[in-house]
BAPAFI-467875 format. One record per residue (C-alpha): residue number from 1; residue in three letters; x, y, z. Coordinates in steps of 0.05 Angstrom, whole numbers, plus 5000, padded with zeros to 4 digits. Example, Ala and Ser with C-alpha at 12.3 -4.5 7.8 and 13.67 -1.06 7.14 Angstrom:
<atoms>
(1,'ALA',(5246,4910,5156));
(2,'SER',(5273,4979,5143));
</atoms>
This chain:
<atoms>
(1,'UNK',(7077,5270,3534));
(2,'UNK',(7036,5219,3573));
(3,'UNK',(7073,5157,3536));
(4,'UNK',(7142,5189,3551));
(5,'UNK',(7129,5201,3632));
(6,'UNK',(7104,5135,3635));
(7,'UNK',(7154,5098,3601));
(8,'UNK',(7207,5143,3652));
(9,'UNK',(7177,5122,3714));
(10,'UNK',(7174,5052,3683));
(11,'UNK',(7252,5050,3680));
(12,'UNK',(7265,5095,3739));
(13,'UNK',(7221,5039,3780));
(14,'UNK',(7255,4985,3745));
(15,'UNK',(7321,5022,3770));
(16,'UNK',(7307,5034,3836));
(17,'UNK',(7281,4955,3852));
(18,'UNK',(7351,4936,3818));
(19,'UNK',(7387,4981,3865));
(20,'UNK',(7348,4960,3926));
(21,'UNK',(7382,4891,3904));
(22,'UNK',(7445,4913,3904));
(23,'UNK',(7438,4961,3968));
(24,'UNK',(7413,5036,3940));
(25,'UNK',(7459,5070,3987));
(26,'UNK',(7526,5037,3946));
(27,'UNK',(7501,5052,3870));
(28,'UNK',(7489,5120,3907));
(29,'UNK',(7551,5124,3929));
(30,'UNK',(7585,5105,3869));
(31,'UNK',(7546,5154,3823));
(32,'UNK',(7556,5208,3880));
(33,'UNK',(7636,5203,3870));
(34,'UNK',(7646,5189,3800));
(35,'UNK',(7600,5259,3788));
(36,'UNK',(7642,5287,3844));
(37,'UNK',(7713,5267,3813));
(38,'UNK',(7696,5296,3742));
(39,'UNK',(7656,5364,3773));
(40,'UNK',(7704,5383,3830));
(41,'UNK',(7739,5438,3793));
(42,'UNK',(7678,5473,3764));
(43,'UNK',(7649,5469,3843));
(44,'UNK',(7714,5495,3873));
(45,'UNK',(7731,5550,3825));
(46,'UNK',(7653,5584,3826));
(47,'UNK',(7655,5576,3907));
(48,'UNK',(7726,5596,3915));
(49,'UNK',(7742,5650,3965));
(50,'UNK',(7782,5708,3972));
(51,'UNK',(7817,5707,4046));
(52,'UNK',(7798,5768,4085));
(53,'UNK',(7835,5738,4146));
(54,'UNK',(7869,5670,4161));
(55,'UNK',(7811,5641,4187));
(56,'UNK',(7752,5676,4147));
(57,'UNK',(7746,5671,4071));
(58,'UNK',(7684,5706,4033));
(59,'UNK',(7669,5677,3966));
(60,'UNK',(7683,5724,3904));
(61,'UNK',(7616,5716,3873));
(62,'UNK',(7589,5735,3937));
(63,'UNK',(7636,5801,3928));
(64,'UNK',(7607,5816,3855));
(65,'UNK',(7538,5807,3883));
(66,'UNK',(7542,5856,3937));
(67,'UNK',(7586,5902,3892));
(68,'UNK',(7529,5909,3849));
(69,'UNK',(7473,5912,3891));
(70,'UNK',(7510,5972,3920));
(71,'UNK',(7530,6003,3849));
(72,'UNK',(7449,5995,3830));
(73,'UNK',(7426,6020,3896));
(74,'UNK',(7473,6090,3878));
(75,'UNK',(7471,6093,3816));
(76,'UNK',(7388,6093,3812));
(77,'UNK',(7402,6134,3884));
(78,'UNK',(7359,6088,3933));
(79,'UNK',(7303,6062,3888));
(80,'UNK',(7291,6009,3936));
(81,'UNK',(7279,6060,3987));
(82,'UNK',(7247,6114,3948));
(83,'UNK',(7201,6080,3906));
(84,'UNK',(7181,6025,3956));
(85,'UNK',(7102,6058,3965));
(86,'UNK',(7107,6065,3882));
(87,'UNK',(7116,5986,3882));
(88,'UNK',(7060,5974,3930));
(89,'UNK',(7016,6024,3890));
(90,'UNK',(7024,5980,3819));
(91,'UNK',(7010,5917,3861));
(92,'UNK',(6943,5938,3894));
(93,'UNK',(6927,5967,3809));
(94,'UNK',(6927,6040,3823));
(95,'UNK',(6973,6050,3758));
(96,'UNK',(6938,5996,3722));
(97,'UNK',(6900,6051,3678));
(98,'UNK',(6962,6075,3644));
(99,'UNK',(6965,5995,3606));
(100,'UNK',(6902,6020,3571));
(101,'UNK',(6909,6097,3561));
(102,'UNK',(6960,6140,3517));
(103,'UNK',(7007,6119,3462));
(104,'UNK',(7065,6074,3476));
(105,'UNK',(7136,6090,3445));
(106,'UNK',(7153,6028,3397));
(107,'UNK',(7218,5999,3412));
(108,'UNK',(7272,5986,3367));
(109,'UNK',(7315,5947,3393));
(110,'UNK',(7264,5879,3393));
(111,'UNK',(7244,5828,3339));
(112,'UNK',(7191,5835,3298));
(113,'UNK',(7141,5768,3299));
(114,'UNK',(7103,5757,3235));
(115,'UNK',(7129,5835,3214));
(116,'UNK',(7091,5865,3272));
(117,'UNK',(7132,5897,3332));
(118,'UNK',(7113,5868,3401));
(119,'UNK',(7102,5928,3431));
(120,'UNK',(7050,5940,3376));
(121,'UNK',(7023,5878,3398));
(122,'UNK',(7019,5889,3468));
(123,'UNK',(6975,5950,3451));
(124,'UNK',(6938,5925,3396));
(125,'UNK',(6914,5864,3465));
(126,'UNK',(6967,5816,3471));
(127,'UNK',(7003,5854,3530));
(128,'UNK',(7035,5790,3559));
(129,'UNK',(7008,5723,3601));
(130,'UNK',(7004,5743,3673));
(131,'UNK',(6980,5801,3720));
(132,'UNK',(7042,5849,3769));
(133,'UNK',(7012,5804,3823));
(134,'UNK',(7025,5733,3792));
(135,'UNK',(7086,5751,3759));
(136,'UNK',(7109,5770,3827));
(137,'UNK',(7090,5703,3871));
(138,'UNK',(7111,5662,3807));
(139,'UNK',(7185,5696,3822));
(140,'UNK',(7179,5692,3898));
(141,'UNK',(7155,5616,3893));
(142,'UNK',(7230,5606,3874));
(143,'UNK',(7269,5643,3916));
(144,'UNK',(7232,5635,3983));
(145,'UNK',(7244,5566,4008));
(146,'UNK',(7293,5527,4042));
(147,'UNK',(7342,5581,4042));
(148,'UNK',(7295,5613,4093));
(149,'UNK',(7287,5567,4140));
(150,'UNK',(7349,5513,4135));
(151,'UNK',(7392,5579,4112));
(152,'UNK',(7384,5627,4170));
(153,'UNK',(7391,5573,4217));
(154,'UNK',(7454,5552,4194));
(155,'UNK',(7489,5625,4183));
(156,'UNK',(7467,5636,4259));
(157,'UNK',(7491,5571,4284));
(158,'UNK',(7561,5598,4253));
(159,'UNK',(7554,5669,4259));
(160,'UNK',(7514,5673,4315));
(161,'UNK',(7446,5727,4320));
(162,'UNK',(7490,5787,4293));
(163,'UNK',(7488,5744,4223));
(164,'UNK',(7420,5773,4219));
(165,'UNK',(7430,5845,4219));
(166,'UNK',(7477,5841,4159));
(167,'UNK',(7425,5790,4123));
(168,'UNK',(7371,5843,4125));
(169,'UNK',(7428,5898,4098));
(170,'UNK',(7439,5857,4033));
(171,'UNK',(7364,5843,4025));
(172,'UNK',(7353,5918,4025));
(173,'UNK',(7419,5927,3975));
(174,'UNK',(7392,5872,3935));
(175,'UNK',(7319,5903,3922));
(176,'UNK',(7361,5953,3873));
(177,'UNK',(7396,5900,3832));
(178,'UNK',(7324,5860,3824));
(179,'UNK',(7289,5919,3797));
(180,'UNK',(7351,5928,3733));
(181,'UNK',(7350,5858,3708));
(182,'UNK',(7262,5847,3722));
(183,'UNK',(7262,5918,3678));
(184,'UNK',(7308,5893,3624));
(185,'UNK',(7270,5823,3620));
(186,'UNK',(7209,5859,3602));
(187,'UNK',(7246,5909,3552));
(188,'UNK',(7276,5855,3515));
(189,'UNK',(7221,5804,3517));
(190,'UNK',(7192,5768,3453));
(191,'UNK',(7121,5746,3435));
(192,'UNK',(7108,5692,3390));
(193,'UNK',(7047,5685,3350));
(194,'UNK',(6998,5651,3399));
(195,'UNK',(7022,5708,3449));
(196,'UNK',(7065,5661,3493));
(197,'UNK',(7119,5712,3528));
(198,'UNK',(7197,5690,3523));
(199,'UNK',(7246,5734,3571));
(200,'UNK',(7300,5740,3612));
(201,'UNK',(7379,5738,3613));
(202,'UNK',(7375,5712,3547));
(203,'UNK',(7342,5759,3516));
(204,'UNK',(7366,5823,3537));
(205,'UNK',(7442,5795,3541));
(206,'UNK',(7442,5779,3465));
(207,'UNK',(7393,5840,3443));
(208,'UNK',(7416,5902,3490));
(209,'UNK',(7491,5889,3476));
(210,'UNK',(7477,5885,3410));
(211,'UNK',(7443,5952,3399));
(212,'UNK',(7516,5974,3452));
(213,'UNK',(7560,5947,3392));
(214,'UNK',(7576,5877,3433));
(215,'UNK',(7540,5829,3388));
(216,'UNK',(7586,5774,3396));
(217,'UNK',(7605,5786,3473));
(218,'UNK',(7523,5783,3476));
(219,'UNK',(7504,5720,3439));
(220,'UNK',(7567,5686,3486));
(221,'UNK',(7548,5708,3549));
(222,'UNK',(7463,5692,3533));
(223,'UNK',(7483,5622,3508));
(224,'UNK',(7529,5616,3575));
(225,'UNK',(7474,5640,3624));
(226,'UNK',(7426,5586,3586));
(227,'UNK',(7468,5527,3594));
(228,'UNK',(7480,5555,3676));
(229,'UNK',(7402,5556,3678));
(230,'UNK',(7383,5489,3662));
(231,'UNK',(7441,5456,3690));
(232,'UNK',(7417,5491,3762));
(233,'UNK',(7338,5481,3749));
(234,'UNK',(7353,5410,3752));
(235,'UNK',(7394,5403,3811));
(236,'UNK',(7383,5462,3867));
(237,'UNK',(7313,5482,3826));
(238,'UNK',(7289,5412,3824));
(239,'UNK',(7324,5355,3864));
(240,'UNK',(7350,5388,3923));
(241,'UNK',(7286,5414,3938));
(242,'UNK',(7252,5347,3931));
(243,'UNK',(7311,5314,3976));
(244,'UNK',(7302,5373,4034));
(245,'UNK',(7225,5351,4023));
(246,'UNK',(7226,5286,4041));
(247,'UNK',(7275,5286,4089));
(248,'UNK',(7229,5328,4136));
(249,'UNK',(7174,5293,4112));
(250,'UNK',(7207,5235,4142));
(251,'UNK',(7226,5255,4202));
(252,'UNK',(7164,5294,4222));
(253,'UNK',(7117,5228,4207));
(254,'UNK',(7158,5196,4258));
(255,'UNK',(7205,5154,4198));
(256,'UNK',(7214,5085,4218));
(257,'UNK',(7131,5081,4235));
(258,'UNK',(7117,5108,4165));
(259,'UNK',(7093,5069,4114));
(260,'UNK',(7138,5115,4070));
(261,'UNK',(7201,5111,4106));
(262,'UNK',(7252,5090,4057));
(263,'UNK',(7216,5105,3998));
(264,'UNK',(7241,5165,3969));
(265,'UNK',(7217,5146,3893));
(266,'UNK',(7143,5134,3924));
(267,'UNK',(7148,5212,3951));
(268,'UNK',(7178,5232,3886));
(269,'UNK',(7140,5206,3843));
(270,'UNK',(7074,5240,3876));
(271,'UNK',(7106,5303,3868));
(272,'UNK',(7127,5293,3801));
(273,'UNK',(7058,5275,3780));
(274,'UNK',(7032,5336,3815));
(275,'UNK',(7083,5388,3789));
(276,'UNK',(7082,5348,3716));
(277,'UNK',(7009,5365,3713));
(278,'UNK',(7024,5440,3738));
(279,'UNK',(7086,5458,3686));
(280,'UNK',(7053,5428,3625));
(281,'UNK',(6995,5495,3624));
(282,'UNK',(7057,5542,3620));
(283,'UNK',(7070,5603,3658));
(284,'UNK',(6995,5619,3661));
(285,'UNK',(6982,5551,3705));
(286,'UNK',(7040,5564,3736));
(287,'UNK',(7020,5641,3755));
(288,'UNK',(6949,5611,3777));
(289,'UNK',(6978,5559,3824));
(290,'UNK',(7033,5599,3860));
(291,'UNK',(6990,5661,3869));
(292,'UNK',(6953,5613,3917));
(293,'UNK',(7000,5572,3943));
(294,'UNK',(7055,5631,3953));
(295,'UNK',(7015,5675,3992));
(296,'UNK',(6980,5607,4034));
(297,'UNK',(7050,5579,4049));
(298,'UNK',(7070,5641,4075));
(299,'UNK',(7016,5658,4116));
(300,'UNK',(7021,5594,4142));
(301,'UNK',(7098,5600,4159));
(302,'UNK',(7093,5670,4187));
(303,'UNK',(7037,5655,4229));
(304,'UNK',(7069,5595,4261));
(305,'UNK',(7129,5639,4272));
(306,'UNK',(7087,5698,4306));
(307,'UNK',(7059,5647,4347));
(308,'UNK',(7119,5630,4377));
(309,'UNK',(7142,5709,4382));
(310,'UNK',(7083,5717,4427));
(311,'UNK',(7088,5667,4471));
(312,'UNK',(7162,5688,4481));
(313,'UNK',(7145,5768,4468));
(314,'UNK',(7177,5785,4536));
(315,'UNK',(7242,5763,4503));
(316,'UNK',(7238,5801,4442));
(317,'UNK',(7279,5863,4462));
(318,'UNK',(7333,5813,4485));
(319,'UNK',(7337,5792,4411));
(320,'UNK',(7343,5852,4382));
(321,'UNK',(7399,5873,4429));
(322,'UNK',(7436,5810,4415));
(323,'UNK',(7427,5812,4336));
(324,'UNK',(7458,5888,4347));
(325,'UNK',(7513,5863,4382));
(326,'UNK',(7524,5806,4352));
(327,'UNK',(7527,5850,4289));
(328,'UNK',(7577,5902,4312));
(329,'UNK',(7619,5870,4359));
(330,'UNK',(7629,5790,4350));
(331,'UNK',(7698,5776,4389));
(332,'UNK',(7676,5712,4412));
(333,'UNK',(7644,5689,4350));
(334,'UNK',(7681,5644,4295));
(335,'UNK',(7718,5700,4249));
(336,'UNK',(7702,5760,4293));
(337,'UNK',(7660,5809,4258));
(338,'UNK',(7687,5791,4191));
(339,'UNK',(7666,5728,4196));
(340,'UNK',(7588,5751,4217));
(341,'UNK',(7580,5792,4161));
(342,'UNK',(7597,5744,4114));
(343,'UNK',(7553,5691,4140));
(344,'UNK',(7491,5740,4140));
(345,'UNK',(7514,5776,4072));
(346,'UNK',(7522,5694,4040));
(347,'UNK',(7455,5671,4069));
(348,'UNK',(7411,5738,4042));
(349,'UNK',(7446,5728,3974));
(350,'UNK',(7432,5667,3964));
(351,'UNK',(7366,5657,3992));
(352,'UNK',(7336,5715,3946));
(353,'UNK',(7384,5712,3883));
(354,'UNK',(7385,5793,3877));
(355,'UNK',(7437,5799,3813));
(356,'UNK',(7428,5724,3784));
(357,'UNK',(7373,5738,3736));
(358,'UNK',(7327,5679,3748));
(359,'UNK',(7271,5723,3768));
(360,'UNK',(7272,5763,3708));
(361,'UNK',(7248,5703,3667));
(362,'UNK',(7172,5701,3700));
(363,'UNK',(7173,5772,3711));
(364,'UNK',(7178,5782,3641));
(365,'UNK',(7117,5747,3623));
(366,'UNK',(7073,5796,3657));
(367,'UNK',(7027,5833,3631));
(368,'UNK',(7046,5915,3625));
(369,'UNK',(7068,5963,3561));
(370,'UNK',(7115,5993,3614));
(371,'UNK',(7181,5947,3628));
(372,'UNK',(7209,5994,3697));
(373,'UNK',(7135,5988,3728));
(374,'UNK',(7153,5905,3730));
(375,'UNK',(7220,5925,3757));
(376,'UNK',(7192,5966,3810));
(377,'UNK',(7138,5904,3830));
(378,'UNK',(7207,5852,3832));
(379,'UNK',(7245,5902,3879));
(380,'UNK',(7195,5878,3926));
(381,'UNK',(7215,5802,3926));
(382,'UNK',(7290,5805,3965));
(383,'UNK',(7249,5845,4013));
(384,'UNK',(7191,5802,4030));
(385,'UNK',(7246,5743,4020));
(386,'UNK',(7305,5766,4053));
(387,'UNK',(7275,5825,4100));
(388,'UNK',(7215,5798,4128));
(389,'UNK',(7219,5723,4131));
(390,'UNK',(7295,5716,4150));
(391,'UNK',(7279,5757,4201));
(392,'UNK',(7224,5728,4227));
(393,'UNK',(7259,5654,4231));
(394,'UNK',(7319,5690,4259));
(395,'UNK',(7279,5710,4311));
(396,'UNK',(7247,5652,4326));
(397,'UNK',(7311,5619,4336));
(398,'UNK',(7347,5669,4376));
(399,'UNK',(7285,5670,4422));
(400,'UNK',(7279,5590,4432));
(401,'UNK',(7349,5590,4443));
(402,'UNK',(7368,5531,4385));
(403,'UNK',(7424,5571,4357));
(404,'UNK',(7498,5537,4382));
(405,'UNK',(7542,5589,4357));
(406,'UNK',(7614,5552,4323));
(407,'UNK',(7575,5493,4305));
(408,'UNK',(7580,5480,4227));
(409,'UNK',(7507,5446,4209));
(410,'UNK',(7479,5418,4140));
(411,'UNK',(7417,5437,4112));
(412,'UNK',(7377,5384,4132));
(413,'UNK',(7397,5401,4215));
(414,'UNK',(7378,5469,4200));
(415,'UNK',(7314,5451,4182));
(416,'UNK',(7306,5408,4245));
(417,'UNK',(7325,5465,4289));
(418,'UNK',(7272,5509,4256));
(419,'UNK',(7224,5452,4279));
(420,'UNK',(7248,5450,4339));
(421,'UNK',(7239,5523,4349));
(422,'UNK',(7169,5514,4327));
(423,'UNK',(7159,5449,4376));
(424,'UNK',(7179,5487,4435));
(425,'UNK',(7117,5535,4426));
(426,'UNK',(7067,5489,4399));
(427,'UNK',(7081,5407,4405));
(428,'UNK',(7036,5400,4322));
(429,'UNK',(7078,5456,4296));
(430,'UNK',(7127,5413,4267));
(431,'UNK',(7075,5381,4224));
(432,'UNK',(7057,5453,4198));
(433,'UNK',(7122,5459,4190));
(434,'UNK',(7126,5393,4140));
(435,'UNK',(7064,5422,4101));
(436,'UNK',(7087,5494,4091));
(437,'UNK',(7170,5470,4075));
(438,'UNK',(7135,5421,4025));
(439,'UNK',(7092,5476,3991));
(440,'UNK',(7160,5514,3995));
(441,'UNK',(7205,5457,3948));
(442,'UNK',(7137,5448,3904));
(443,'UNK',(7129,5522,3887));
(444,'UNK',(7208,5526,3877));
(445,'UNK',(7202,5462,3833));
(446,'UNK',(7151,5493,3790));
(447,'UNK',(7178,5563,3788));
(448,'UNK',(7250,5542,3768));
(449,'UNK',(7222,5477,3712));
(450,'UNK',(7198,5550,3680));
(451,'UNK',(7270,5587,3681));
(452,'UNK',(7302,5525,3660));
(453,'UNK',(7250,5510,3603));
(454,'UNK',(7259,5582,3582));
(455,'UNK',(7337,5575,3568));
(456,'UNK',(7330,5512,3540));
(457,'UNK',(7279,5541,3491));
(458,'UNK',(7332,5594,3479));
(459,'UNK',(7382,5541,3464));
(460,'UNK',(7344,5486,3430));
(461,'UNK',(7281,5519,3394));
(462,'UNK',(7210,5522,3411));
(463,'UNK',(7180,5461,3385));
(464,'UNK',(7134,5420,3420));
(465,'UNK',(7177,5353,3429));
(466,'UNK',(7230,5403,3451));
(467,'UNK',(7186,5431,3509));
(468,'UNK',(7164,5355,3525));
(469,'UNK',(7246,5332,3532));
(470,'UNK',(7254,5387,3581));
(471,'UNK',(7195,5370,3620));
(472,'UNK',(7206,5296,3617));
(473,'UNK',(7272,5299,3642));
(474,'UNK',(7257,5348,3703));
(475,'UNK',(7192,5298,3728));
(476,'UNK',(7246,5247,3731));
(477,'UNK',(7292,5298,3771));
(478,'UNK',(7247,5300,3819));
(479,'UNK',(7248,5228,3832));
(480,'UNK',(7316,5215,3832));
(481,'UNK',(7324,5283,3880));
(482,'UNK',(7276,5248,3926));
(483,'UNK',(7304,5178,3927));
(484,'UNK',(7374,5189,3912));
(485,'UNK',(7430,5231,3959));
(486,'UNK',(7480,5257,3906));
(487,'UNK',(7512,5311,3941));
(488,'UNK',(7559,5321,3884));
(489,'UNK',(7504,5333,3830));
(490,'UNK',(7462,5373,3877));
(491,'UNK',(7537,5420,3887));
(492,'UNK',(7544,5425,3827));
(493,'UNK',(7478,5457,3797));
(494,'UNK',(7480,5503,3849));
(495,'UNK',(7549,5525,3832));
(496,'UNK',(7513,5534,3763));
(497,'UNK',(7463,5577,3783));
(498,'UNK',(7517,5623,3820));
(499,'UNK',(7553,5625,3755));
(500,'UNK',(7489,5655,3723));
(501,'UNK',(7519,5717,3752));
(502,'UNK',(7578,5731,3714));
(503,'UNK',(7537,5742,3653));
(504,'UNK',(7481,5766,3681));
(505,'UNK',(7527,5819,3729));
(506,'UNK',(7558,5841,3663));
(507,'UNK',(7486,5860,3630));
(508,'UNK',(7471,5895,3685));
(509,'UNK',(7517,5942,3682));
(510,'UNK',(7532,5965,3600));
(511,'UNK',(7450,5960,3603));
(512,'UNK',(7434,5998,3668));
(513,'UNK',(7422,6071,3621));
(514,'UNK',(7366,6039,3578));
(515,'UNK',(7337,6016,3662));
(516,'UNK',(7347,6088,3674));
(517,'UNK',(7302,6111,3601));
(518,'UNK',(7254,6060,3617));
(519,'UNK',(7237,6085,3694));
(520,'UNK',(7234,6165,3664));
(521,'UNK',(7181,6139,3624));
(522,'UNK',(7145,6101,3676));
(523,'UNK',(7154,6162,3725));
(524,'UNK',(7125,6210,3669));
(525,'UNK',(7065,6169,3658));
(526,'UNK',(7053,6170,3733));
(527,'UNK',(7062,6243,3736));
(528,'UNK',(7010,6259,3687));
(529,'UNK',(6964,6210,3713));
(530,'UNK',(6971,6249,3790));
(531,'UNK',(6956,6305,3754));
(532,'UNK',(6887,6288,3726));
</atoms>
């Protein structure tokens, strides 16, 4: 493994002193467009939108996301309302008795491994890799990142404060559709030998619509979702976040008077070295490095954010009243109310990927005998995500007054108007800022190398030199995200991962009965417990 990372960042340095010949920002350029040219279509026809008015457009994935976040949120009638207490029960271990007592139903809708069922197993002491709590900040480590900070600043700086209000509405929606696919990762898991957990998409795609009669619609739609994972762990998993990174990096260190100003590689190649070292332990290293970092970096982000609340806390009601109004009546804005709601539902869907199974894949590795009392511990994540920390940046931006309602900005400017906002308060909280954003892309980095790692084990086997390809190539991703600006590359994995939806979405809903089995059993086990 050693031998093949070095002899990468051999070439990769090699490249990059070539380039600097020829002038980086041209063979950038050139890569950017060719990618571009052949990947337009695939971009266009995953983003494309459905016209709700002649100026306002929402995109139809966004559509089957919300469509079944609602359906989920009816159909299991308000889980993510009802059972929120239940969720913060399992997480503090009140339930964590029932792993050890009574006798567990063996499934048969899993593989055996060496003739032994896994649910056996799990009894018998191999009950999965990680604890609810891990498994939890190992999901959130992906989702909550630039999304929350560059995201909400640039749905507000189009859809003004009232964005917001309908941001929160699809992080409460898309709690429901987090808890199905987290329970059907951990129903349709498999355990190899050593006891190392594979789950997600995959898994219960191929499995459950098998035991539904749809063996062939399964395997299709499993290998589809696998090849949409990897594609998008490398670009909006891996290099985007590295890119976002160092861009902050660079401004916040003052660029020019930086010793690493222009050297994007130099950045990269720390980080690779520092998440190479984290995603070659597995999902265990993984759980033990972003249940410290997860909850740190956001501590660190919310406190720098309540700071600035409190200094300003005489203009909190005023926010409030104008994310209301904003929300309900948005004349002056750009697309009228339409157009609000579908820059607040966009930004929440995206920023906590409620319906596009990534999650699923570390929640499934967790350690429980019951596969709805991981679902209920997920339904948490668009909350925290979504609810909580959109809001709070939201607010912070309202309140500071950075938001310039009709101006379209990139990701990068909405990152500098969260500093900004921060600035204002405190002149050093943009340097916090820097540290927390870069604990943000390195948590993501790790978190997603996982999901993608997973699919390509689905797709190319579980050898070793197979794990060590995968790896390889995302340390160099990270690189080439930091020193490189391919636009193109970095639209077009993220169009992948929205395309992990449309087999995912499908799942969902032939599987959503066995969810319903698997939380009556959970709930039964609690009952008698309450009982004692």
């Amino acid at each position: 493994m050693k031998k093949i990372i070095l002899l990468c960042v051999s070439f990769l340095l090699n490249t990059q002193v070539k380039s600097q010949e020829l002038g980086i920002q041209s063979f950038d350029e050139r890569i950017n467009d060719r990618f571009k040219s052949i990947t337009d279509w695939f971009v266009d026809a995953i983003l494309a939108e459905i016209p709700i008015t002649t100026d306002v457009g929402i995109p139809w994935v966004l559509v089957v996301l919300l469509l079944g976040a609602s359906y989920f949120t009816i159909y299991f009638k308000g889980i993510n309302f009802r059972n929120f207490w239940t969720s913060i029960n399992i997480i503090r271990g009140k339930y964590d008795h029932l792993e050890n007592s009574g006798i567990i139903e063996v499934s048969n809708s899993v593989h055996t491994i060496n003739n032994d069922q896994p649910d056996t197993i799990r009894v018998e002491g191999e009950i999965g890799e990680v604890s609810h709590f891990q498994a939890l900040t190992a999901a959130l480590s992906a989702t909550v990142g630039l999304g929350n900070i560059a995201g909400v600043a640039i749905a507000l700086s189009i859809g003004g404060a009232g964005a917001t209000f309908w941001m929160i509405l699809v992080g409460f929606l898309g709690m429901a559709s987090k808890f199905v696919e987290c329970t059907l990762g951990v129903a349709y898991r498999e355990i190899d030998e050593k006891g190392t957990v594979y789950g997600g998409p995959m898994y219960y795609l191929s499995k459950g619509l098998r035991e539904r009669g749809f063996s062939n619609l399964g395997k299709a739609l499993a290998a589809i979702f696998a090849i949409m994972c990897v594609g998008g762990s490398f670009g909006g998993g891996n290099m985007f976040q590295a890119n976002q990174a160092f861009k902050l990096f660079e401004y916040v260190t003052g660029a020019e008077n930086s010793f690493i100003y222009g050297k994007g590689w130099l950045f990269g190649l720390i980080m690779a070295i520092l998440v190479g070292i984290v995603i070659i332990g597995g999902i265990k290293k993984i759980a033990k490095v972003t249940d410290k970092i997860v909850p740190a970096m956001v501590v660190v982000y919310v406190l720098a954010v309540i700071t600035i609340i409190t200094i300003n806390y005489e203009m909190i009601p005023n926010a409030f009243s104008a994310i209301i109004d904003g929300a309900f009546s948005a004349e002056g804005v750009t697309g009228g109310i339409i157009g609000v709601m579908i820059q607040g539902f966009r930004r929440a869907a995206f920023s906590n990927e409620a319906g596009i199974g990534s999650a699923s894949i570390a929640h499934s590795a967790v350690k429980t005998k019951y596969a709805a009392s991981e679902g209920l511990v997920a339904l948490l994540e668009p909350f925290i995500d979504t609810v909580v920390i959109c809001t709070m940046t939201a607010l912070v931006l309202i309140i500071t007054g950075q938001i310039d309602v009709g101006t379209a900005i990139s990701d990068e400017q909405g990152v500098l108007l969260t500093a900004n906002a921060l600035e204002s308060g405190i002149s050093w909280f943009p340097y916090l800022l820097s540290f927390a954003v870069i604990l943000f892309a390195f948590s993501s980095m790790i978190s997603w190398s996982y999901y993608g790692y997973q699919a390509w084990s689905y797709l190319f086997g579980r050898k070793k030199y197979v794990e060590y390809i995968y790896k390889s190539m995302f340390c160099i991703c990270v690189i080439i995200g930091s020193a490189a600006s391919l636009t193109a590359v970095i639209d077009f994995s993220d169009a992948m991962i929205f395309s992990m939806l449309v087999p995912n979405m499908i799942g969902l809903f032939i599987m959503a009965p066995r969810v319903s089995k698997e939380l009556k059993k959970y709930k039964d086990a609690i009952k008698k417990f309450e009982k004692i």
